[in-house]
Residue frames as qw, qx, qy, qz and C-alpha x, y, z in Angstrom:
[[0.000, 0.886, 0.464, 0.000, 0.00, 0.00, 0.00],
 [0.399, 0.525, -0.221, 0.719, 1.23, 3.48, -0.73],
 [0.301, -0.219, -0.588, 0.718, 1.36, 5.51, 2.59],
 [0.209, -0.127, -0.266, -0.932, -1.38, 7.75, 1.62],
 [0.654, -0.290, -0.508, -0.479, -3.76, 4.65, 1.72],
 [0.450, -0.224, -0.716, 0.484, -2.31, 3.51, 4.86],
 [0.066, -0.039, -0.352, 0.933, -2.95, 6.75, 6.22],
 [0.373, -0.128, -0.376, -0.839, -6.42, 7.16, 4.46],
 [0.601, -0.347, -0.720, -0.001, -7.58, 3.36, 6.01],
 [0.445, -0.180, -0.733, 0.482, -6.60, 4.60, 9.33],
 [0.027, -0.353, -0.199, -0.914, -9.23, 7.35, 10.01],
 [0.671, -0.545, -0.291, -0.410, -11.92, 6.20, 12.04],
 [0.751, -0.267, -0.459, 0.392, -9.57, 5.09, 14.47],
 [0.222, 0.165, -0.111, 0.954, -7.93, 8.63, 14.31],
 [0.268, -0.483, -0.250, -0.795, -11.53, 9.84, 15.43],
 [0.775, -0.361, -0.501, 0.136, -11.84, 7.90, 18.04],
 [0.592, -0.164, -0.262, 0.744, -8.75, 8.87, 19.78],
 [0.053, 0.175, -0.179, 0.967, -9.86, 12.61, 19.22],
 [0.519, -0.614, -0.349, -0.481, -12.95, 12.42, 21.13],
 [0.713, -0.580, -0.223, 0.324, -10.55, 11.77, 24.07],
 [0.415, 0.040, -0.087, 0.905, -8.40, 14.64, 23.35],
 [0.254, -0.371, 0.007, -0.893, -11.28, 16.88, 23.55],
 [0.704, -0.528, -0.465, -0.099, -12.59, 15.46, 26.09],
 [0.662, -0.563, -0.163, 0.467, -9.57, 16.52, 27.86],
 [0.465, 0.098, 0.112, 0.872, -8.93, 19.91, 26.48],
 [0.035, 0.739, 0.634, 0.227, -11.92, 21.43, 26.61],
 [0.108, -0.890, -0.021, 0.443, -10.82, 24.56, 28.38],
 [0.415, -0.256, 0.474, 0.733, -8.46, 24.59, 24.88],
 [0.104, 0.408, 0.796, 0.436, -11.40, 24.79, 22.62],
 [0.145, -0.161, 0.141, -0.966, -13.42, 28.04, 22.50],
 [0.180, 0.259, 0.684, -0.658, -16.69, 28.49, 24.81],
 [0.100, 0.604, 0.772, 0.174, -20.36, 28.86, 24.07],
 [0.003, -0.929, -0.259, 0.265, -21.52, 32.34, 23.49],
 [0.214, -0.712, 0.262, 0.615, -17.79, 33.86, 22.34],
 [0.655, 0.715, 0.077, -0.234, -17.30, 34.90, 19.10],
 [0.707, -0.374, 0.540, 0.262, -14.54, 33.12, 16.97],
 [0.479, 0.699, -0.459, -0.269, -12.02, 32.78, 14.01],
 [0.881, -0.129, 0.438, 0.127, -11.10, 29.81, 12.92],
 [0.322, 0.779, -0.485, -0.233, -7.74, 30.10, 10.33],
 [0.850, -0.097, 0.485, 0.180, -5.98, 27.53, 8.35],
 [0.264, 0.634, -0.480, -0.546, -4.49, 27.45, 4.92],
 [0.302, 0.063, -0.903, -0.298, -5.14, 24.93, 2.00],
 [0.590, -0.285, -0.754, -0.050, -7.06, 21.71, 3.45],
 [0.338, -0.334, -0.663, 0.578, -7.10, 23.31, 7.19],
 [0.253, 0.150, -0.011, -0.956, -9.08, 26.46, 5.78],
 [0.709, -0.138, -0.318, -0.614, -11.77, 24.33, 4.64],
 [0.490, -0.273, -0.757, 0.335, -11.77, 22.12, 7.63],
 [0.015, 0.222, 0.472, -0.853, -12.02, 25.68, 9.55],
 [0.257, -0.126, -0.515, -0.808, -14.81, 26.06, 6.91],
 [0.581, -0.405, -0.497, -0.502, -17.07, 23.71, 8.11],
 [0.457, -0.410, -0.573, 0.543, -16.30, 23.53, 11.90],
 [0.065, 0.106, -0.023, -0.992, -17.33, 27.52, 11.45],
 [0.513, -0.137, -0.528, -0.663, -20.64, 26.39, 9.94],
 [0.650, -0.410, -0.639, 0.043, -21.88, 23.42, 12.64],
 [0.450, -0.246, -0.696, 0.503, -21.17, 25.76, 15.15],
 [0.195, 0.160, 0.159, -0.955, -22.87, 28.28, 14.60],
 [0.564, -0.254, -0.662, -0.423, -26.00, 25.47, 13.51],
 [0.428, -0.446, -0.680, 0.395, -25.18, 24.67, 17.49],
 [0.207, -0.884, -0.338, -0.247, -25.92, 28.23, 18.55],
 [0.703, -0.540, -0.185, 0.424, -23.00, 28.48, 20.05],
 [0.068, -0.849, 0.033, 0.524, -21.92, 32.09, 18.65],
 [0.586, 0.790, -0.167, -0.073, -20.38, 33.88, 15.37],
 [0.768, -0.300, 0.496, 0.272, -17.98, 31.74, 13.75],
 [0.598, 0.765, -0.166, -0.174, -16.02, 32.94, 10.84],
 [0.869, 0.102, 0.328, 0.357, -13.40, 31.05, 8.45],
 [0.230, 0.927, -0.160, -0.250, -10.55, 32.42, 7.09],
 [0.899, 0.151, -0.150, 0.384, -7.73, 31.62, 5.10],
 [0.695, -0.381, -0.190, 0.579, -4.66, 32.62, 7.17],
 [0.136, -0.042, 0.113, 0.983, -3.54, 35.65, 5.14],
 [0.007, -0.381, -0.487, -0.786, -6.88, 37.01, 4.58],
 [0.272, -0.705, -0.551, 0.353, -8.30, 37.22, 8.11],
 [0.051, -0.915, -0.176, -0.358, -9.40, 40.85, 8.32],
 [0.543, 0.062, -0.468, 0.694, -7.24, 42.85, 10.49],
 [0.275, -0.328, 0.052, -0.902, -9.78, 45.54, 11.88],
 [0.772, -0.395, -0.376, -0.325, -12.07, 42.50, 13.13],
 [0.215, -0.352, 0.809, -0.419, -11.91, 41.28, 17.12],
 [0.763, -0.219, -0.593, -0.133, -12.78, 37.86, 18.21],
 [0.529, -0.706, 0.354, -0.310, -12.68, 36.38, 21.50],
 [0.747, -0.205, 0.578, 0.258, -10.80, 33.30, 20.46],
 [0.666, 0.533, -0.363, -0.374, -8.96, 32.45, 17.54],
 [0.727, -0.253, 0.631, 0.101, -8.34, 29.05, 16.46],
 [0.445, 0.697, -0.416, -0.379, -5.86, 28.03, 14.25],
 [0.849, -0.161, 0.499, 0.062, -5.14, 24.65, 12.51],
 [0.293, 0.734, -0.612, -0.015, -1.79, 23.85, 11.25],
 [0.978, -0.096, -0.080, 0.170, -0.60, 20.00, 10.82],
 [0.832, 0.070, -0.270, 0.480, 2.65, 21.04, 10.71],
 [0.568, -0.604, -0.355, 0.432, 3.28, 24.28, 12.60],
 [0.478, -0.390, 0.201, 0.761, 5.07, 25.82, 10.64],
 [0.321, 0.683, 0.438, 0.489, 3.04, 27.86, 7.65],
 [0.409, 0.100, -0.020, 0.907, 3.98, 31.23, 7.21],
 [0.282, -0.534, -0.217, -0.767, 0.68, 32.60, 7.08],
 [0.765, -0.421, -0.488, -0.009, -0.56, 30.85, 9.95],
 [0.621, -0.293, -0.333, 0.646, 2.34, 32.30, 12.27],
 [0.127, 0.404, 0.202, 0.883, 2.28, 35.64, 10.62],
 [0.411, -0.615, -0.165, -0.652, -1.30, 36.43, 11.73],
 [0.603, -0.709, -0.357, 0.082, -0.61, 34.72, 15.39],
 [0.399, -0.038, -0.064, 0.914, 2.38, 37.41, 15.96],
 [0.270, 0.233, 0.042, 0.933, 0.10, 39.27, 15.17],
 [0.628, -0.421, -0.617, -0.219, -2.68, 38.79, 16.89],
 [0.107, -0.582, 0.623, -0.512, -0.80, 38.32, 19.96],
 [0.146, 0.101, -0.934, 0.309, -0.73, 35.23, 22.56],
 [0.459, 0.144, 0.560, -0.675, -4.39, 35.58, 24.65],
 [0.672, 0.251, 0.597, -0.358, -7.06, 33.49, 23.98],
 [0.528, 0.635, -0.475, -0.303, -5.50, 31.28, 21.03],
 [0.752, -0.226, 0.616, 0.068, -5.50, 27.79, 20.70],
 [0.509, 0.483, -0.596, -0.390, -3.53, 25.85, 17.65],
 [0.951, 0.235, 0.156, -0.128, -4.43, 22.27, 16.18],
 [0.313, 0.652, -0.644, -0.249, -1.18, 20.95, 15.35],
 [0.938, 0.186, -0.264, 0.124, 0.62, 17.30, 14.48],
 [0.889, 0.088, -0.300, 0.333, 3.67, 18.70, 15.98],
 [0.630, -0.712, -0.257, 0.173, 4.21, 19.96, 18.78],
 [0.397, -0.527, 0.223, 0.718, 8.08, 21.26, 18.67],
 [0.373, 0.381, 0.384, 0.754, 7.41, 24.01, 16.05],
 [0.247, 0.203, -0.137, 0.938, 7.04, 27.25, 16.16],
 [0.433, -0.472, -0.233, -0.732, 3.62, 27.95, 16.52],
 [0.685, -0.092, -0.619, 0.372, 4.03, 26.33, 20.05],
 [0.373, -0.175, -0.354, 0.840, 5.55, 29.31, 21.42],
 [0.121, -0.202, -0.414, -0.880, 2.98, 31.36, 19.52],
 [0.585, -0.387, -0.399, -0.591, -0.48, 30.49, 21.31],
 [0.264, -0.502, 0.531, -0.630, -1.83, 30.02, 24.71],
 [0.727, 0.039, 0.666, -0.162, -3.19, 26.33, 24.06],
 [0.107, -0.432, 0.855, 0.268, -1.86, 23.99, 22.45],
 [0.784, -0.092, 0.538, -0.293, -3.64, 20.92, 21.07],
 [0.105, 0.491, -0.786, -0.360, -1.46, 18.26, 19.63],
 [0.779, 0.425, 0.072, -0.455, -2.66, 15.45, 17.44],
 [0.075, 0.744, -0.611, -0.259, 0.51, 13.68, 16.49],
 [0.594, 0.079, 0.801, -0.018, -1.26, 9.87, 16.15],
 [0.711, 0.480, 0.494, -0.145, -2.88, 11.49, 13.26],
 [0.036, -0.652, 0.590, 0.475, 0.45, 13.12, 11.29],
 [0.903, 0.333, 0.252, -0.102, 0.50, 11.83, 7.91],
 [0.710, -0.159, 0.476, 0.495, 3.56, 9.79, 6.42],
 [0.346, 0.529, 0.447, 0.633, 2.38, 11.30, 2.58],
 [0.191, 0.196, 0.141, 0.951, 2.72, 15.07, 1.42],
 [0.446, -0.449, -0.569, -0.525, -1.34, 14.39, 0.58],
 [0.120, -0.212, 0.590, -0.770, -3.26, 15.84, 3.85],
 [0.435, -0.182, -0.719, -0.510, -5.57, 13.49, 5.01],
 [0.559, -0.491, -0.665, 0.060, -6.24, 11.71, 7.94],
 [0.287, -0.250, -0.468, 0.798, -4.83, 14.75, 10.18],
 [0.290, -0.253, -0.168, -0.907, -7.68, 17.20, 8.43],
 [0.582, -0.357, -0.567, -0.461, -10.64, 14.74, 9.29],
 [0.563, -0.401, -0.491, 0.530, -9.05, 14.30, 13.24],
 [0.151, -0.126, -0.335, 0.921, -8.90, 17.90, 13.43],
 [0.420, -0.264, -0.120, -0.860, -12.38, 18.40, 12.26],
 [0.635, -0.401, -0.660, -0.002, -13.78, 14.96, 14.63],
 [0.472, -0.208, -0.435, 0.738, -11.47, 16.92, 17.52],
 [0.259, 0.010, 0.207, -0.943, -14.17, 20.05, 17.05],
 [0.558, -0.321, -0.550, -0.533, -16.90, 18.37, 16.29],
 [0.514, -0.449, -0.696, 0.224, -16.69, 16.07, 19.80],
 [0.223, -0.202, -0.446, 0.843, -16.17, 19.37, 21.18],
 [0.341, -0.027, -0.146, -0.928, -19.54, 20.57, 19.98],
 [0.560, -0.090, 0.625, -0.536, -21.00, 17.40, 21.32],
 [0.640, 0.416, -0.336, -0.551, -20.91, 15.47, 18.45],
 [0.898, -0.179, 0.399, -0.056, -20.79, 11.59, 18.67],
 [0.484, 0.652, -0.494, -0.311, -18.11, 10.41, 16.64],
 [0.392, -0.146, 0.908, -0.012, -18.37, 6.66, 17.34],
 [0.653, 0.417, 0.614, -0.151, -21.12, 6.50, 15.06],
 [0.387, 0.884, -0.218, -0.147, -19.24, 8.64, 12.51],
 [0.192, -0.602, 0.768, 0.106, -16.30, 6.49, 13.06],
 [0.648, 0.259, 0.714, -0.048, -18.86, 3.29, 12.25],
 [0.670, 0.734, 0.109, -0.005, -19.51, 5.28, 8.63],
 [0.345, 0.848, -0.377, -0.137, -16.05, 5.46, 8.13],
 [0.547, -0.112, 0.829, 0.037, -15.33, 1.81, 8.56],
 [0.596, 0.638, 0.428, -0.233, -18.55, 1.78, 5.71],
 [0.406, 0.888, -0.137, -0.169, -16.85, 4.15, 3.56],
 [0.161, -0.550, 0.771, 0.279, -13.41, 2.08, 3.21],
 [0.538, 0.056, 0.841, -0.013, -15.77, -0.47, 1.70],
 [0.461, 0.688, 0.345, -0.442, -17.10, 1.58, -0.88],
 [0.687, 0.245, 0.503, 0.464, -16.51, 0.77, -4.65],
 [0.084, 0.827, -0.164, -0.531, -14.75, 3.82, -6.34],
 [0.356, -0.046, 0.774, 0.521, -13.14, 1.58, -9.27],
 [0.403, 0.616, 0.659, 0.156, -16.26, 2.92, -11.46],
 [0.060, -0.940, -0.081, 0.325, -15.55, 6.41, -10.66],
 [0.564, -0.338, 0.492, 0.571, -11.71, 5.66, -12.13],
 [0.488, 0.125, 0.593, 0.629, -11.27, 7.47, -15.43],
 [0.126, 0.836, 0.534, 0.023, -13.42, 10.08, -15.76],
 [0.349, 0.574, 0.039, 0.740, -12.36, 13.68, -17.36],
 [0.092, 0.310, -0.287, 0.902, -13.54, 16.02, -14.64],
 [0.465, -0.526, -0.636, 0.322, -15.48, 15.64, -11.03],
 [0.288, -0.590, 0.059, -0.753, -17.83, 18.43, -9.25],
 [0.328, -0.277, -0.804, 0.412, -17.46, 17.89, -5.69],
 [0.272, -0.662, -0.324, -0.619, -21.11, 19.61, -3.63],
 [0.316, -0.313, -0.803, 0.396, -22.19, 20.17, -0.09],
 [0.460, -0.779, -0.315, -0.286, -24.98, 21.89, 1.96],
 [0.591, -0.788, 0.081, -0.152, -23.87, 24.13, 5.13],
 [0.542, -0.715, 0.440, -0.027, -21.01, 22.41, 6.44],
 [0.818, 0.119, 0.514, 0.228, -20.54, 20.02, 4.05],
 [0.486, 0.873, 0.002, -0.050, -19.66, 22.82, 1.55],
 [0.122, -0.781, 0.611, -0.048, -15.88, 22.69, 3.11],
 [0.762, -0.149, 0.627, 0.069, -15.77, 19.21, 2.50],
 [0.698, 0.678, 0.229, 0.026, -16.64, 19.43, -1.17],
 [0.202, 0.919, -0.338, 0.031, -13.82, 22.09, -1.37],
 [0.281, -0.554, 0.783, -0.006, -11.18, 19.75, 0.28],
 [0.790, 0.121, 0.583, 0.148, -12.39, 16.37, -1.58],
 [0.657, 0.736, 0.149, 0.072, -11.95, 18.80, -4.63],
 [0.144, -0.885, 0.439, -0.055, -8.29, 19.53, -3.54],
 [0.580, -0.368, 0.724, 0.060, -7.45, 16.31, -3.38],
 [0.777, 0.429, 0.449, 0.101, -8.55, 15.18, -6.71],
 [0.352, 0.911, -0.206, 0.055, -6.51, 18.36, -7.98],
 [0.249, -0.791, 0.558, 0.020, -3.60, 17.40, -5.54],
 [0.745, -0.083, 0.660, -0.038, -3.38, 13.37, -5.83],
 [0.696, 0.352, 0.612, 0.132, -4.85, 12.77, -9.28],
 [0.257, -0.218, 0.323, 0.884, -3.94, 15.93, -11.07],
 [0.055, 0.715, 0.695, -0.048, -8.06, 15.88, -11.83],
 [0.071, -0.290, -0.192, -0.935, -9.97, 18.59, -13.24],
 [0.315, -0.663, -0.670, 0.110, -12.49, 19.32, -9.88],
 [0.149, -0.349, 0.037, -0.924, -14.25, 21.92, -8.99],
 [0.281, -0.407, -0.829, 0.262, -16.12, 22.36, -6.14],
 [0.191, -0.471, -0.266, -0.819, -19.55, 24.64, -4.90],
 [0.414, 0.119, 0.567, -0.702, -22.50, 25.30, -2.28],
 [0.146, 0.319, 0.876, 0.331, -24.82, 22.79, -4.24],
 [0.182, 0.840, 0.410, -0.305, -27.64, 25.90, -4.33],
 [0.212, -0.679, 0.370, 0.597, -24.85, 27.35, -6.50],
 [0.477, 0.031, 0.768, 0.425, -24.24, 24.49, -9.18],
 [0.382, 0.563, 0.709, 0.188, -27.08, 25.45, -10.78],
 [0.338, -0.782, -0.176, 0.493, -25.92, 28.76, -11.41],
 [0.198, 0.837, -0.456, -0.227, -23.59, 28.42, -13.86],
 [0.284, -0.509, 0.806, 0.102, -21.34, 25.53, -13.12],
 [0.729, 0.248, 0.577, -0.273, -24.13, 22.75, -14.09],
 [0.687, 0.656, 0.006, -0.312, -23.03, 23.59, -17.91],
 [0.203, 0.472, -0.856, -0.058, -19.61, 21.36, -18.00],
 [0.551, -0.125, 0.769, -0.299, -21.65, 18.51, -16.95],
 [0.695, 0.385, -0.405, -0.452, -21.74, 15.76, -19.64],
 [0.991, 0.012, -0.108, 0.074, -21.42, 11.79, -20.24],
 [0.662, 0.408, -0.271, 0.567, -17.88, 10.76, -18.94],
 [0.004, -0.353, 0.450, -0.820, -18.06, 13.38, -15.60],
 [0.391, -0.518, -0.727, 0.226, -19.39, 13.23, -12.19],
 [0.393, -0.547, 0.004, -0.739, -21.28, 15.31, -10.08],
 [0.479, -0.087, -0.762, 0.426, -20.35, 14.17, -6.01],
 [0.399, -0.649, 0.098, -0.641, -22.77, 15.58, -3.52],
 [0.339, 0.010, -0.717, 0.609, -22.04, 15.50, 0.58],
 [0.273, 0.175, 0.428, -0.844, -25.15, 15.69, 2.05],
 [0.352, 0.600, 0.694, -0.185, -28.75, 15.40, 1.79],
 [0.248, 0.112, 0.393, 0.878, -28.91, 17.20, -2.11],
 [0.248, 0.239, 0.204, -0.916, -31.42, 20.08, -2.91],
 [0.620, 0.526, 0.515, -0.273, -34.83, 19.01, -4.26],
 [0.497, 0.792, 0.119, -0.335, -34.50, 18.52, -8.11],
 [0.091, 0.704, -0.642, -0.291, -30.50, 18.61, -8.38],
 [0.605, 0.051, 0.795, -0.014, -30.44, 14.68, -9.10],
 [0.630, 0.493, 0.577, 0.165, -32.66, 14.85, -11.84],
 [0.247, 0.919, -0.291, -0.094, -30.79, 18.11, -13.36],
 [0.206, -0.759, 0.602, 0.136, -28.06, 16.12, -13.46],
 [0.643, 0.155, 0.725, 0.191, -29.18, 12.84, -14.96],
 [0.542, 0.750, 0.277, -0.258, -30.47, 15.17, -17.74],
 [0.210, 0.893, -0.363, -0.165, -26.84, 16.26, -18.82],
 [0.888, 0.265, -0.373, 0.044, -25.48, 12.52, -19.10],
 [0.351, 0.582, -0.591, 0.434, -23.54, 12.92, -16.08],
 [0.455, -0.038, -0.813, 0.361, -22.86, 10.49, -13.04],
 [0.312, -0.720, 0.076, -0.616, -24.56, 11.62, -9.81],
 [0.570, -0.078, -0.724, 0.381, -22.75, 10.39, -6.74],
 [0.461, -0.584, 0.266, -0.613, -24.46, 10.73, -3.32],
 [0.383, -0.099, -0.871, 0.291, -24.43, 8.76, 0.07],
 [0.600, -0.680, -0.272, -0.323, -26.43, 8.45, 3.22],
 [0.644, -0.055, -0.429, 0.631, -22.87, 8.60, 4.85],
 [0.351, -0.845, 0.038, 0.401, -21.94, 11.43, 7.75],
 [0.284, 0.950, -0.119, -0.053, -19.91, 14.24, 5.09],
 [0.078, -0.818, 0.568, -0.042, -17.03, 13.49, 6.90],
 [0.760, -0.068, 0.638, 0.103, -16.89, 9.54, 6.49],
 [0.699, 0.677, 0.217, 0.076, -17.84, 10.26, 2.48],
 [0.311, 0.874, -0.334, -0.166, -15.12, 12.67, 2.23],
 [0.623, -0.253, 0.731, 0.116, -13.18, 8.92, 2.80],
 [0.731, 0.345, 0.583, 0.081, -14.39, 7.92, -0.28],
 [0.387, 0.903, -0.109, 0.152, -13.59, 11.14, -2.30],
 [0.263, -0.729, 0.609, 0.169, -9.67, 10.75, -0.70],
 [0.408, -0.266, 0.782, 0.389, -9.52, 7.20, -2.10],
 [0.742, 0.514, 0.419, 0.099, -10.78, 7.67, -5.25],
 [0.175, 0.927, -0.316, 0.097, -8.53, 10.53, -5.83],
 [0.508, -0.485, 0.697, 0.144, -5.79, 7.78, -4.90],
 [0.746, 0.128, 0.646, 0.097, -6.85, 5.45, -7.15],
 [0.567, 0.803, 0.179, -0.052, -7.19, 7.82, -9.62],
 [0.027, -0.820, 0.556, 0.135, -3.50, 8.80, -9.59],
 [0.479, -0.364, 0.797, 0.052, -2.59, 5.48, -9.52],
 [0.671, 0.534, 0.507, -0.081, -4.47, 4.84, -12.76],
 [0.580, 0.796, -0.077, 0.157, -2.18, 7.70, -14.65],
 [0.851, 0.050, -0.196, 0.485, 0.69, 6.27, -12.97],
 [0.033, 0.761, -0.290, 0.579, 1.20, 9.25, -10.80],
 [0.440, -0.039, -0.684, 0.581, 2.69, 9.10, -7.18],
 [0.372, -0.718, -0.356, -0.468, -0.19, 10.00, -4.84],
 [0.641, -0.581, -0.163, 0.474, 2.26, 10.14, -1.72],
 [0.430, -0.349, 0.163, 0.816, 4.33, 12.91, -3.58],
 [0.445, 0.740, 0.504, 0.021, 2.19, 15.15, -5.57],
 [0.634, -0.098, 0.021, 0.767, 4.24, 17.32, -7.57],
 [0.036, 0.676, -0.070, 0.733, 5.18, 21.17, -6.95],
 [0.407, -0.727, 0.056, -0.551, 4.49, 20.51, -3.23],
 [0.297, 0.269, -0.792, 0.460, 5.85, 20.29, 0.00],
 [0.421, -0.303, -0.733, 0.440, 4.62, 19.63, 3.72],
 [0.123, -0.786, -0.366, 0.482, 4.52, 22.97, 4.66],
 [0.480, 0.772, 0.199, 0.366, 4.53, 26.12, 2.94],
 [0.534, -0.455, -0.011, 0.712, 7.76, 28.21, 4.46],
 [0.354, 0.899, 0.119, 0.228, 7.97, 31.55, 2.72],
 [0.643, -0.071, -0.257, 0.718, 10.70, 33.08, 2.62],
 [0.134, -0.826, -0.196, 0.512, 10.80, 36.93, 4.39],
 [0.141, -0.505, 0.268, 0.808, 10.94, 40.14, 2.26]]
């Protein structure tokens, strides 16, 4: 197996384990009522995406997403939280310098990096560090690690991602170009299963708010492409989509088990044009800029 899939299989377990880190962190993890930023870059901006969405479905106050450089500077929160697998992104430190230290917790994989010194809670994750470039199992542990902390059950989400390693994607293999949907929260999934099919498989995907598709996007659908919705779809989109000869993929999975299935088909698919899906190329681990 490449190390991707190793990493990809091992996911529900990785959820597991973070329902007992937030269980024990909880004073790390912002409060009911305070208003919050949640920053990332790449795959951890659309993880903050939809952990920004479900909590504010719980009621539990204004939650905005940002990608790292673009967080507003004129805006106050009472927390920001920032997730970084590896610690070290440039944006990601930038804005906690600038910020400053009070109420600030980082999501990381690894602990001795910079962003350590940078934030007044820590919360480290380092069972779910992945071996491959390709970010996988540490995105879906840092969104299970907010979810339990919004009181979400993630044994039974851990049961649909047992489900979802079982799920035939070998039909999906070969196709020209993949729309990835979601609803609410699930919209930041779409974006990050469409990242991977760009990162892994070198795939033309694109991804939307499915109340969008039909907007505009709905007119590259033809025979030969898919349409992937995460979530319960909008009334209608189905049959708009059988009309244009193209695939419609949906489950009755939990978003975050499906987006299992959108990681390994976006393996398999690399591995069909004989690309390396542990080493996608132009990219590293972390992004490091360099100053000036």
């Amino acid at each position: 197996m490449r190390r991707v899939e190793e990493d990809v299989a091992s996911q529900p377990g990785c959820w597991l384990r973070a329902a007992e880190v937030a269980a024990a962190s909880a004073g790390a993890l912002p409060r009911p009522g305070q208003t919050v930023a949640v920053v990332g870059c790449g795959t951890s901006w659309f993880m903050a995406q939809a952990y920004a969405s479900l909590r504010e479905q719980a009621g539990h106050g204004r939650t905005d997403a940002f990608a790292a450089s673009e967080m507003p500077s004129r805006r106050s929160y009472d927390w920001i939280l920032a997730i970084t697998r590896s610690g070290t992104t440039t944006e990601v430190l930038d804005l906690l310098v600038r910020v400053g230290k009070a109420a600030t917790t980082a999501v990381t994989a690894d602990p001795a990096t910079p962003v350590a010194d940078l934030v007044e809670h820590l919360v480290v994750l380092d069972f779910a560090d992945e071996r491959s470039i390709v970010q996988t199992r540490f995105a879906t542990t840092a969104l299970g690690l907010l979810r339990a902390g919004l009181g979400h059950d993630l044994r039974a989400v851990a049961e649909q991602g047992e489900r979802a390693l079982a799920v035939p994607v070998e039909p999906w293999v070969g196709v020209e170009q993949v729309t990835f949907l979601g609803r609410g929260w699930a919209a930041g999934i779409a974006h990050e299963a469409a990242l991977k099919a760009r990162e892994a498989a070198q795939l033309w995907a694109e991804s939307y708010p499915a109340m969008e598709y039909r907007h505009g996007p709905i007119s590259i659908a033809e025979p030969g492409r898919l349409v992937w919705m995460f979530g319960e779809p909008p009334a209608g989109l189905a049959d708009d989509v059988a009309a244009t000869g193209a695939t419609f993929v949906t489950s009755d999975l939990d978003p975050m088990a499906h987006l299992v299935v959108a990681q390994r088909f976006a393996v398999m698919a690399a591995l069909a044009k004989g690309l390396d899906p542990d080493r996608p190329r132009h990219l590293t681990r972390s992004v490091v800029l360099r100053a000036g």
